[in-house]
Each structure stands twice: as C-alpha cells, then as structure tokens.
N, CA, C and O atoms as a GROMACS GRO file, in nm:
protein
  472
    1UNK      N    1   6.564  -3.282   6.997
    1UNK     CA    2   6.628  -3.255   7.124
    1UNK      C    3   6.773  -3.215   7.100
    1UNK      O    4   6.848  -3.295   7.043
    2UNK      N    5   6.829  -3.065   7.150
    2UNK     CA    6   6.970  -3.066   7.134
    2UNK      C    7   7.054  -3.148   7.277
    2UNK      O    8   7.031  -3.142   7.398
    3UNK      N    9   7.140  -3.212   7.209
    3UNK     CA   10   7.245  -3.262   7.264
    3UNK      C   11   7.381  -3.190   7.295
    3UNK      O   12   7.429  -3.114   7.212
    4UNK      N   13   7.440  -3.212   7.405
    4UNK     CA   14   7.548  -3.105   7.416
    4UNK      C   15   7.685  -3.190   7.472
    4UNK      O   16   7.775  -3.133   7.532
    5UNK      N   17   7.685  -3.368   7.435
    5UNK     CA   18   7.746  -3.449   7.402
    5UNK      C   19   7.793  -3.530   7.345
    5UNK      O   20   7.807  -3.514   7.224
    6UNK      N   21   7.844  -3.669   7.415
    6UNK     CA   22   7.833  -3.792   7.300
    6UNK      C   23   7.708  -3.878   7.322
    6UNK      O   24   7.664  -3.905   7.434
    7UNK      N   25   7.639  -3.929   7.175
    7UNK     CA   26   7.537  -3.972   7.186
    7UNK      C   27   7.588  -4.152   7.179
    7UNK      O   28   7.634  -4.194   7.073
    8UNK      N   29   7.575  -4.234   7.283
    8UNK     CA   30   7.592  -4.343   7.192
    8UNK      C   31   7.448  -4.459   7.130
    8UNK      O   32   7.419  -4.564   7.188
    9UNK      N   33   7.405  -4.429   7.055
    9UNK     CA   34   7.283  -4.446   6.946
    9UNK      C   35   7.266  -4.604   6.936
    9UNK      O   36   7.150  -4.640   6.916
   10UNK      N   37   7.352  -4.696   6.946
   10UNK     CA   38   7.272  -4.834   6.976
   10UNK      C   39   7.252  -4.843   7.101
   10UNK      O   40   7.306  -4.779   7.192
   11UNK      N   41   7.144  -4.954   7.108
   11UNK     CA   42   7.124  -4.978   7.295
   11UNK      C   43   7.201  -5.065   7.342
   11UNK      O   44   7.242  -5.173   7.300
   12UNK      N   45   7.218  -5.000   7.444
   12UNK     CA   46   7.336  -5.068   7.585
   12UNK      C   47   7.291  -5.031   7.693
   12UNK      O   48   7.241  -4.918   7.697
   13UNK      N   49   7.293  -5.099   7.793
   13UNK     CA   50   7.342  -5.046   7.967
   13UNK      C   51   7.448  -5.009   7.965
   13UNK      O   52   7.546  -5.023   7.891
   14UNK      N   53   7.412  -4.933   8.097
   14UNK     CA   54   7.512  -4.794   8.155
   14UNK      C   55   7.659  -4.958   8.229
   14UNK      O   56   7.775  -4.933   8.261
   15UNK      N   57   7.596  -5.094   8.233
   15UNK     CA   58   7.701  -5.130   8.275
   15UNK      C   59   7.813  -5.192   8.186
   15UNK      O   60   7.909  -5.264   8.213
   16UNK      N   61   7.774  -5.146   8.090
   16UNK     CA   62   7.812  -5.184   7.959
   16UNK      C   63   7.945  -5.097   7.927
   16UNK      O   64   8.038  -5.138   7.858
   17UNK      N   65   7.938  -4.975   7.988
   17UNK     CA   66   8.022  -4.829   8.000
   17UNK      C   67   8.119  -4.860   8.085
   17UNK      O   68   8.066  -4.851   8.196
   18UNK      N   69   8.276  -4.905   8.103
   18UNK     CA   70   8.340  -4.891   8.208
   18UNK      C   71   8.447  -4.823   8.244
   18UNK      O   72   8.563  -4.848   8.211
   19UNK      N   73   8.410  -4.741   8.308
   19UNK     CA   74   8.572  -4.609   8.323
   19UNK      C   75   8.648  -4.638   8.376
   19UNK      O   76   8.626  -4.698   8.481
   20UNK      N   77   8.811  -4.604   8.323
   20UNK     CA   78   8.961  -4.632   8.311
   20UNK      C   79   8.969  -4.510   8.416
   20UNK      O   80   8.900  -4.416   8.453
   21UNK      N   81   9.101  -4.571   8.443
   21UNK     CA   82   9.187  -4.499   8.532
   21UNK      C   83   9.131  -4.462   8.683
   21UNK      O   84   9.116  -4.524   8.788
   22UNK      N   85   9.108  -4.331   8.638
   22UNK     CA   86   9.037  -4.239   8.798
   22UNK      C   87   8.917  -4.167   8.761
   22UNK      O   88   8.902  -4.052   8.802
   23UNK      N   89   8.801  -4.241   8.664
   23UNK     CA   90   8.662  -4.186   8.660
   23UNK      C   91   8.561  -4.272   8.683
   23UNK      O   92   8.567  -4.394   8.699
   24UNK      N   93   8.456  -4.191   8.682
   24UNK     CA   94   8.341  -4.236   8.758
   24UNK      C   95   8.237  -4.151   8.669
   24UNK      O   96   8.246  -4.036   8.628
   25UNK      N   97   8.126  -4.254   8.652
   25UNK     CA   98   8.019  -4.261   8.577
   25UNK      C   99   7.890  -4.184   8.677
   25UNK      O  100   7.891  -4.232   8.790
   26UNK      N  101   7.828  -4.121   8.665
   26UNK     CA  102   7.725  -4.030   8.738
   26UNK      C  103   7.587  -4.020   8.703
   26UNK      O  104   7.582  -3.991   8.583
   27UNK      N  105   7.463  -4.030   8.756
   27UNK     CA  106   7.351  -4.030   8.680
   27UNK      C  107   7.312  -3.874   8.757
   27UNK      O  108   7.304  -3.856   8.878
   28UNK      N  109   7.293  -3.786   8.665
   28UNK     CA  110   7.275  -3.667   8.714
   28UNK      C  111   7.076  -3.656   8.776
   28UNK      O  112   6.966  -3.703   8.748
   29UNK      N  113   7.136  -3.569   8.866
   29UNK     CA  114   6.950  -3.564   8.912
   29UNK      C  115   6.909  -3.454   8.784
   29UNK      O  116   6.974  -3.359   8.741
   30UNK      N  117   6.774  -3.506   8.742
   30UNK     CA  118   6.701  -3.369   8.649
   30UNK      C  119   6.616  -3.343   8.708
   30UNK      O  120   6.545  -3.387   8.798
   31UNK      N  121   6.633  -3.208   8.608
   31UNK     CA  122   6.536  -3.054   8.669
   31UNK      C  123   6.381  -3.132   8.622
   31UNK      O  124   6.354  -3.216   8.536
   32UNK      N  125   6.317  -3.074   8.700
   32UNK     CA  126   6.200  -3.118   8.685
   32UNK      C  127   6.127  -3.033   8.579
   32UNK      O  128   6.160  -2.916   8.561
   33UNK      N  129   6.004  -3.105   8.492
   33UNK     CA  130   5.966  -3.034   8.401
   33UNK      C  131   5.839  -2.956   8.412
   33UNK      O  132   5.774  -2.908   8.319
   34UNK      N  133   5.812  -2.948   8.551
   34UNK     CA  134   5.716  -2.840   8.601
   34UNK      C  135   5.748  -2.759   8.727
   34UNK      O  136   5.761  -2.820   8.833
   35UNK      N  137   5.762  -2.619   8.723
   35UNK     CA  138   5.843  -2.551   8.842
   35UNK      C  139   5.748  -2.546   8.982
   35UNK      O  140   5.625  -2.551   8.982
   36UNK      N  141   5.791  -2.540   9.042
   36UNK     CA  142   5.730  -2.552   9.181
   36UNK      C  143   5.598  -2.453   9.178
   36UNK      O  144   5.498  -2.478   9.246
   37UNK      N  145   5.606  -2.337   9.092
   37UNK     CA  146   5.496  -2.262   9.084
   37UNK      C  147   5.403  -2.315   8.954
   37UNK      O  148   5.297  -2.255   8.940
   38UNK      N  149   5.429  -2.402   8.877
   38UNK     CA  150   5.356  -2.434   8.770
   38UNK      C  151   5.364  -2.414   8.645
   38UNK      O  152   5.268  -2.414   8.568
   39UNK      N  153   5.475  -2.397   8.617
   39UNK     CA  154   5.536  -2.330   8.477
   39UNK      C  155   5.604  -2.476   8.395
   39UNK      O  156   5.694  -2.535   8.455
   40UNK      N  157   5.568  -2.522   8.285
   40UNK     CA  158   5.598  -2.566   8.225
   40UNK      C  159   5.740  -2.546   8.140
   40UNK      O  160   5.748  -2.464   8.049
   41UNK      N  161   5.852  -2.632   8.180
   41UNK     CA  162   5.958  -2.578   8.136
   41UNK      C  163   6.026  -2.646   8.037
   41UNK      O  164   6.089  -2.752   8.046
   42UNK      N  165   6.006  -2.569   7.931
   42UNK     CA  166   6.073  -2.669   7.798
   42UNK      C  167   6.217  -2.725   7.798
   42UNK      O  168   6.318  -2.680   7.853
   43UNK      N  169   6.193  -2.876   7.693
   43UNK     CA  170   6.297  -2.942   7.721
   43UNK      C  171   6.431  -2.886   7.671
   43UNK      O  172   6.540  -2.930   7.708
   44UNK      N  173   6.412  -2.772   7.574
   44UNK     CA  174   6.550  -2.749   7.545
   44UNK      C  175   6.655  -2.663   7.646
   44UNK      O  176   6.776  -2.644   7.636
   45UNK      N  177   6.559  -2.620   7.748
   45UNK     CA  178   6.540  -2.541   7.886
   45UNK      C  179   6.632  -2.681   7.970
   45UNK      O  180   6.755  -2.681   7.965
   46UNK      N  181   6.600  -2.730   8.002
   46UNK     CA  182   6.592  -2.841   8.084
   46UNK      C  183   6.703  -2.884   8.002
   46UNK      O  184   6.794  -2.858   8.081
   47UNK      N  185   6.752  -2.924   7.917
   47UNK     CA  186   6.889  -2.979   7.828
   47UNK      C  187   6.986  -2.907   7.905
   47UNK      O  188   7.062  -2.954   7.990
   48UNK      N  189   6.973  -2.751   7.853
   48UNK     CA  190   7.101  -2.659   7.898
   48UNK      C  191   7.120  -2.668   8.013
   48UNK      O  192   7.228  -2.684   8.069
   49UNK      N  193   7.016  -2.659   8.062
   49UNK     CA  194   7.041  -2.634   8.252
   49UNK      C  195   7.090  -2.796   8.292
   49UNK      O  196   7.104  -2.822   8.411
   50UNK      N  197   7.108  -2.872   8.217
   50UNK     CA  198   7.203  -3.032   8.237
   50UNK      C  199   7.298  -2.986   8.289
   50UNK      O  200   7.305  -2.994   8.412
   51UNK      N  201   7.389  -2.932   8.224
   51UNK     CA  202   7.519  -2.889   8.233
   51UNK      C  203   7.567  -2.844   8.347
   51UNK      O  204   7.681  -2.862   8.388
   52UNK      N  205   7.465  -2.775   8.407
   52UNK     CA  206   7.500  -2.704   8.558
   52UNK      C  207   7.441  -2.779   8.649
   52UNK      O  208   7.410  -2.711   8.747
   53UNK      N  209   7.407  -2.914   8.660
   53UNK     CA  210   7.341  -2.990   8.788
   53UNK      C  211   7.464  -3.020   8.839
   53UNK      O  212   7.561  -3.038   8.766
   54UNK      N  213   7.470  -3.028   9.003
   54UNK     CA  214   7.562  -3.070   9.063
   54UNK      C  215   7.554  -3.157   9.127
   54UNK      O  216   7.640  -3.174   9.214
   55UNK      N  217   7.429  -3.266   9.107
   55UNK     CA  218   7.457  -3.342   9.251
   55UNK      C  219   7.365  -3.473   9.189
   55UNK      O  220   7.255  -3.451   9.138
   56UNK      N  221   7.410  -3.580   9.196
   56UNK     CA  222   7.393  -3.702   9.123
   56UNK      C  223   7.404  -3.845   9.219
   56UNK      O  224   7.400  -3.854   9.342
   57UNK      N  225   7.420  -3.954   9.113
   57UNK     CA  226   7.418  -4.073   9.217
   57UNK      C  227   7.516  -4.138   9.126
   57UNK      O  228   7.497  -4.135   9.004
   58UNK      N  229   7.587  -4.179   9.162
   58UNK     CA  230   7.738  -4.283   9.104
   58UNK      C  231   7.682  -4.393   9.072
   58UNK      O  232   7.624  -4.464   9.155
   59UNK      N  233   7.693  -4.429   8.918
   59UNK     CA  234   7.654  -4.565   8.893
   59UNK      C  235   7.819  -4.669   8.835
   59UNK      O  236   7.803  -4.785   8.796
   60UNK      N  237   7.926  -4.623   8.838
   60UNK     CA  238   8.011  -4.709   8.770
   60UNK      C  239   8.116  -4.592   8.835
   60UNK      O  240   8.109  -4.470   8.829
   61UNK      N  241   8.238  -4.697   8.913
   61UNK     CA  242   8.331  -4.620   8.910
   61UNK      C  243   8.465  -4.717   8.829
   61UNK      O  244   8.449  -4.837   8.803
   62UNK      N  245   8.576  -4.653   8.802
   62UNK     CA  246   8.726  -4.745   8.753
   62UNK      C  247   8.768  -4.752   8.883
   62UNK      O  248   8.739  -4.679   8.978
   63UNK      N  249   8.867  -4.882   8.874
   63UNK     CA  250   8.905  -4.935   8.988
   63UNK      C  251   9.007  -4.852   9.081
   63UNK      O  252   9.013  -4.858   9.204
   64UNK      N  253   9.101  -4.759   8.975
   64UNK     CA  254   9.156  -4.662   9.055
   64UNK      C  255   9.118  -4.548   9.158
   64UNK      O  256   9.176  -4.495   9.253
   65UNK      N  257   8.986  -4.532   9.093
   65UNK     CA  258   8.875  -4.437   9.158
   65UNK      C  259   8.925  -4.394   9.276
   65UNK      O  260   8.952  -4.485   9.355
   66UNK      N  261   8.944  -4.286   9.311
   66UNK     CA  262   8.933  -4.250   9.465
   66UNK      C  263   9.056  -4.333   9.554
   66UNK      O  264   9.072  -4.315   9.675
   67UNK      N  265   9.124  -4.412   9.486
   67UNK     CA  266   9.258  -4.462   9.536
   67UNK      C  267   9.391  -4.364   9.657
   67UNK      O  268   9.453  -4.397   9.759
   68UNK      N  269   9.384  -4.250   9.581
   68UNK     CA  270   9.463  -4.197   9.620
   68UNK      C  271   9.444  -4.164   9.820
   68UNK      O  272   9.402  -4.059   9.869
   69UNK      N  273   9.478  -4.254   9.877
   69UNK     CA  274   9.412  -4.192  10.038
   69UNK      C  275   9.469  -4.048  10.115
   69UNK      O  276   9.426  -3.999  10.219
   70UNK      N  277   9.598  -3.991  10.014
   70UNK     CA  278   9.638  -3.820  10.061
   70UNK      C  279   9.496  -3.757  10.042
   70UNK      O  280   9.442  -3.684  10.125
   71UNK      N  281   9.433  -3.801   9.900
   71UNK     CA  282   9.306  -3.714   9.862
   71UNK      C  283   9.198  -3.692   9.940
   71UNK      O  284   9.142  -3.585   9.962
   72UNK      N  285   9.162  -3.844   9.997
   72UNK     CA  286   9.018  -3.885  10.006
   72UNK      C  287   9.009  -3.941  10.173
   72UNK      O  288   9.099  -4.021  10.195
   73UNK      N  289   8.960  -3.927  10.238
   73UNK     CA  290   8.966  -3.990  10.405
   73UNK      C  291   8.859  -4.021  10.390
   73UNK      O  292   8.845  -4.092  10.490
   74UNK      N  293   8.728  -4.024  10.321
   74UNK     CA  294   8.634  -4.083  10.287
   74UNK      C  295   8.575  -4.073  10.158
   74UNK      O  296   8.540  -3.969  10.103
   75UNK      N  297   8.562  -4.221  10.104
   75UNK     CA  298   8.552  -4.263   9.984
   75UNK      C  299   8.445  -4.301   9.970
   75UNK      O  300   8.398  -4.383  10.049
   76UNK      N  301   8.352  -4.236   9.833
   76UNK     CA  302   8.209  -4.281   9.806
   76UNK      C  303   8.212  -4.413   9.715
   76UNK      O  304   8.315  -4.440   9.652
   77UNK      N  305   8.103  -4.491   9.709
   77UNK     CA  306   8.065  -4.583   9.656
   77UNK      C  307   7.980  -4.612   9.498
   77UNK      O  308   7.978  -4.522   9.414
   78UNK      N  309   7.929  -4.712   9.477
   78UNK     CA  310   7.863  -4.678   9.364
   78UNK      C  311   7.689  -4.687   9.431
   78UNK      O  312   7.655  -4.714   9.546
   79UNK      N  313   7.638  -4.666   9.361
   79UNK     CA  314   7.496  -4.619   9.427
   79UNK      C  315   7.490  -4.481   9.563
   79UNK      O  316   7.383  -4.466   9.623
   80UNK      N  317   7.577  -4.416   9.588
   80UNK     CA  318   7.563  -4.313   9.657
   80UNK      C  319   7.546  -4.184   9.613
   80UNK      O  320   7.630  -4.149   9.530
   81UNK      N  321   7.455  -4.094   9.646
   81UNK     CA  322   7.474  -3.972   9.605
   81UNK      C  323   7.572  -3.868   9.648
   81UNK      O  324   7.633  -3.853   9.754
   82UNK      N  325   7.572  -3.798   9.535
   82UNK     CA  326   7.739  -3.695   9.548
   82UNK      C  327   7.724  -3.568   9.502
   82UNK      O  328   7.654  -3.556   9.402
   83UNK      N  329   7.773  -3.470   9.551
   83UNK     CA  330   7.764  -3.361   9.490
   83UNK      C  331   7.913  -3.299   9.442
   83UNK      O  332   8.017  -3.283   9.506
   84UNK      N  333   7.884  -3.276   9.314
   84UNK     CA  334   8.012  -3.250   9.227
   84UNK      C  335   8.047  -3.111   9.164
   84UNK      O  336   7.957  -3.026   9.165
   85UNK      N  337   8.176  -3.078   9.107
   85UNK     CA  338   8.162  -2.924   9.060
   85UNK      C  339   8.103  -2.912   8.949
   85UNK      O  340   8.119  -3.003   8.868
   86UNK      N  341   8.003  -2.775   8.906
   86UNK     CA  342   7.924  -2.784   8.829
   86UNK      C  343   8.014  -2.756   8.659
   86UNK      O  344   8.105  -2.673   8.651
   87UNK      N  345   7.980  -2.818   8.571
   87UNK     CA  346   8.085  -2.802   8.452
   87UNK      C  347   8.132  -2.904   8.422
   87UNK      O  348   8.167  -2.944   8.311
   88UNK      N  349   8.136  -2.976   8.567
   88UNK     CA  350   8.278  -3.111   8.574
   88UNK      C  351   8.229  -3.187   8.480
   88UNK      O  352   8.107  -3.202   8.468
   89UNK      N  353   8.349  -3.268   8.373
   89UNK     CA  354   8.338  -3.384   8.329
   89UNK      C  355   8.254  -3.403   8.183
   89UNK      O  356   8.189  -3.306   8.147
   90UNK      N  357   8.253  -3.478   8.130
   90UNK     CA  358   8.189  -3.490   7.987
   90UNK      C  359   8.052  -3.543   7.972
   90UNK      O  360   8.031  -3.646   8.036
   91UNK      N  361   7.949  -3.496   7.901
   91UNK     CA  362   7.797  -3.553   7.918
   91UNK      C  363   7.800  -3.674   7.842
   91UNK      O  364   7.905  -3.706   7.786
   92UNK      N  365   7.675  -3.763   7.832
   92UNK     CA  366   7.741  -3.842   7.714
   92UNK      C  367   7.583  -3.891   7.699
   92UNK      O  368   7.515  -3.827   7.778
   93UNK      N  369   7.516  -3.972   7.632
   93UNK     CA  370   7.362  -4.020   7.635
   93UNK      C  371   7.366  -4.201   7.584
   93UNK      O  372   7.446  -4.241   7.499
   94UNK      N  373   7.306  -4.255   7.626
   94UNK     CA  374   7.264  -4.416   7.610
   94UNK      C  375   7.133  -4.403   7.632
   94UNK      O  376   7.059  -4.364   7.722
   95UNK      N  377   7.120  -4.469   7.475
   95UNK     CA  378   6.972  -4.511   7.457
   95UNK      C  379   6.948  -4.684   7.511
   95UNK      O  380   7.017  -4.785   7.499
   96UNK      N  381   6.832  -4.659   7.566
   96UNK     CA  382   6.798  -4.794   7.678
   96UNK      C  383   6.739  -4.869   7.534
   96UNK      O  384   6.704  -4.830   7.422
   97UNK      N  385   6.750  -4.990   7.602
   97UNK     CA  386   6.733  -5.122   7.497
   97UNK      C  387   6.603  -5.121   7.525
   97UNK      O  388   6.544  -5.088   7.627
   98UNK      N  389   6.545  -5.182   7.366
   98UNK     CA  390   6.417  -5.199   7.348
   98UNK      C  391   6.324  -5.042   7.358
   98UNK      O  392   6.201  -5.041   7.364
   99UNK      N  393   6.401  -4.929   7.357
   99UNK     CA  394   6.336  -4.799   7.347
   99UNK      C  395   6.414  -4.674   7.353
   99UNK      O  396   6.518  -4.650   7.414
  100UNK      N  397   6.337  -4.593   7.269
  100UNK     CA  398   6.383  -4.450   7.179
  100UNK      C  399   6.433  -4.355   7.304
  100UNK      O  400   6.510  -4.266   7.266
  101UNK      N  401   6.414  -4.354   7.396
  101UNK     CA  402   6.448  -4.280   7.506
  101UNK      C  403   6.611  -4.310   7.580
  101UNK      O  404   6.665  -4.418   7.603
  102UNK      N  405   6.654  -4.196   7.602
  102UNK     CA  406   6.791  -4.202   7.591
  102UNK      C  407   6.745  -4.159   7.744
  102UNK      O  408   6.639  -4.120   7.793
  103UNK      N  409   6.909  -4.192   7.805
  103UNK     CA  410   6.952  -4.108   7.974
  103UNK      C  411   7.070  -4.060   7.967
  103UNK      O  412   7.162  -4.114   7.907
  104UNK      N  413   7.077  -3.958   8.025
  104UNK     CA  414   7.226  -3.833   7.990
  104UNK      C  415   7.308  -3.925   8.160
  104UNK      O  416   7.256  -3.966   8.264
  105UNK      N  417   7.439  -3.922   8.113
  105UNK     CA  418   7.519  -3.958   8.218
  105UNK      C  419   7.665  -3.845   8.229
  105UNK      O  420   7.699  -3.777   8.132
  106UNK      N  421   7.710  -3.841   8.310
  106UNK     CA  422   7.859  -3.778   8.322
  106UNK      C  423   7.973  -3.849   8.356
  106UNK      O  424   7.981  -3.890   8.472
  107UNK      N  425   8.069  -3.873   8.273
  107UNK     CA  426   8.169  -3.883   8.322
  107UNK      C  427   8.277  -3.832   8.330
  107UNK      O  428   8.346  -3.796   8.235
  108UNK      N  429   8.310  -3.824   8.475
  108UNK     CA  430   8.445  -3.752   8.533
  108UNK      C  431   8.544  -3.815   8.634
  108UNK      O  432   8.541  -3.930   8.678
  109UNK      N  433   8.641  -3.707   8.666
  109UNK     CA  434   8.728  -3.737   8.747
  109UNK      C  435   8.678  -3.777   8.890
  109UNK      O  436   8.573  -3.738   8.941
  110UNK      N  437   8.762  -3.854   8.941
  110UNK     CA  438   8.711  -3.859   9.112
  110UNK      C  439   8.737  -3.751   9.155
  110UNK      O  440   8.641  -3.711   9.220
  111UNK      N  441   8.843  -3.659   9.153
  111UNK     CA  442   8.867  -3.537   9.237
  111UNK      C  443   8.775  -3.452   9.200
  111UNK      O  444   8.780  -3.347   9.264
  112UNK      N  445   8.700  -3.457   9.128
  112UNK     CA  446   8.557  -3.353   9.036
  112UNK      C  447   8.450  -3.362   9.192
  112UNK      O  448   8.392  -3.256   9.218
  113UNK      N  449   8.432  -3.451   9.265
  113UNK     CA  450   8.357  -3.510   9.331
  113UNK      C  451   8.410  -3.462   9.449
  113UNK      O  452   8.514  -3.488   9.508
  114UNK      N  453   8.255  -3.336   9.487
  114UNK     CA  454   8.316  -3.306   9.638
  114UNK      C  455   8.275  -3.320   9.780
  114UNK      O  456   8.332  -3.280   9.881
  115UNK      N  457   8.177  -3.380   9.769
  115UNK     CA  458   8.107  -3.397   9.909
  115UNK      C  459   7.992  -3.552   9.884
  115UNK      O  460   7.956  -3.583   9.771
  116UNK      N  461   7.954  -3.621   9.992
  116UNK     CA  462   7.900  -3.754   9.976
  116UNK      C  463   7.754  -3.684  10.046
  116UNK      O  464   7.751  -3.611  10.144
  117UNK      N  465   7.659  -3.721   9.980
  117UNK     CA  466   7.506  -3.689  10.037
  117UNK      C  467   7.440  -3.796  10.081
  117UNK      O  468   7.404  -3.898  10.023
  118UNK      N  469   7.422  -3.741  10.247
  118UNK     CA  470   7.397  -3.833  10.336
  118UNK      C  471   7.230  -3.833  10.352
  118UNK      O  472   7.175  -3.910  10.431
   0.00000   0.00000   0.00000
C-alpha cells in the first residue's frame, strides 16, 4: 500500500494522539471501493484520491481549537462532521491494536475547517 504520510507503526488509539495549539485531528470519510456503477476501484486509486476528501468527522481537537471568537461564531465539536479545504493539513496512519490494519487520519488547522455538517 503506498502511503503519502506519517506512518505511526506500533499500536495506539487515535486518543493516544493529542494536538497542540490550534489543531484538530479528523477521520476522513473514504471513497468507497466499489463505484456506484460497479467498478472495482483499486486501492492505490483510493490512497491518492485520500488527499482530496473534504469532509470528515473530528475525533480530537487541542484546547486552543477554534478559540479565537473574531474567527468562529460557531464552533464545532469533537464527534461532528465537517467539511474542510481539500489539501488541508498532514495525513498520518495508526495501526489499531491487536491488528495489521491501519486508519489514515488528518491533522490540521482549525481555520482549515469550513463549514459544520448538519
């Protein structure tokens, strides 16, 4: 599988991860691996196209997060979905305990984060 981040290779939880300052931890939605018409879409397919998902669910934010109230007149939470700019922020992967299977996460800025999905 290519990777197009940081891998971190022992197992941990994602709560294990805690972002400084003004970021926030993201579980990106994935592309599905069969297209609506039936096409089987390989994973290295599905890797790249990571990069460009925009719209996720917040699992960890830093306490500064979204502080700023000039910025923000409404502030998302953790467990909410968000839609963010596509590019934003650094990929990174955690392999789940007790198994070989990793989950890609993002972390970025709060201002990366532009709309709350209701």
């Amino acid at each position: 599988m290519e990777s197009h981040g940081y891998s971190i290779n022992r197992p941990i939880e994602v709560n294990d991860v805690q972002p400084l300052e003004f970021k926030v931890v993201i579980l990106p939605d994935e592309m599905e691996a069969v297209s609506e018409g039936g096409l089987i879409i390989p994973e290295i397919t599905r890797d790249r196209v990571s990069y460009a998902v925009e719209t996720g669910k917040i699992v960890s934010m830093a306490g500064n997060a979204f502080s700023d109230d000039s910025l923000f007149k409404e502030k998302p939470e953790v467990g909410d979905r968000v839609f963010f700019s596509k590019y934003s922020g650094s990929l990174f992967e955690i392999r789940k305990k007790d198994s070989r299977e990793t989950i890609k996460y993002r972390l970025m800025n709060d201002k990366d984060i532009c709309a709350i999905l209701k």
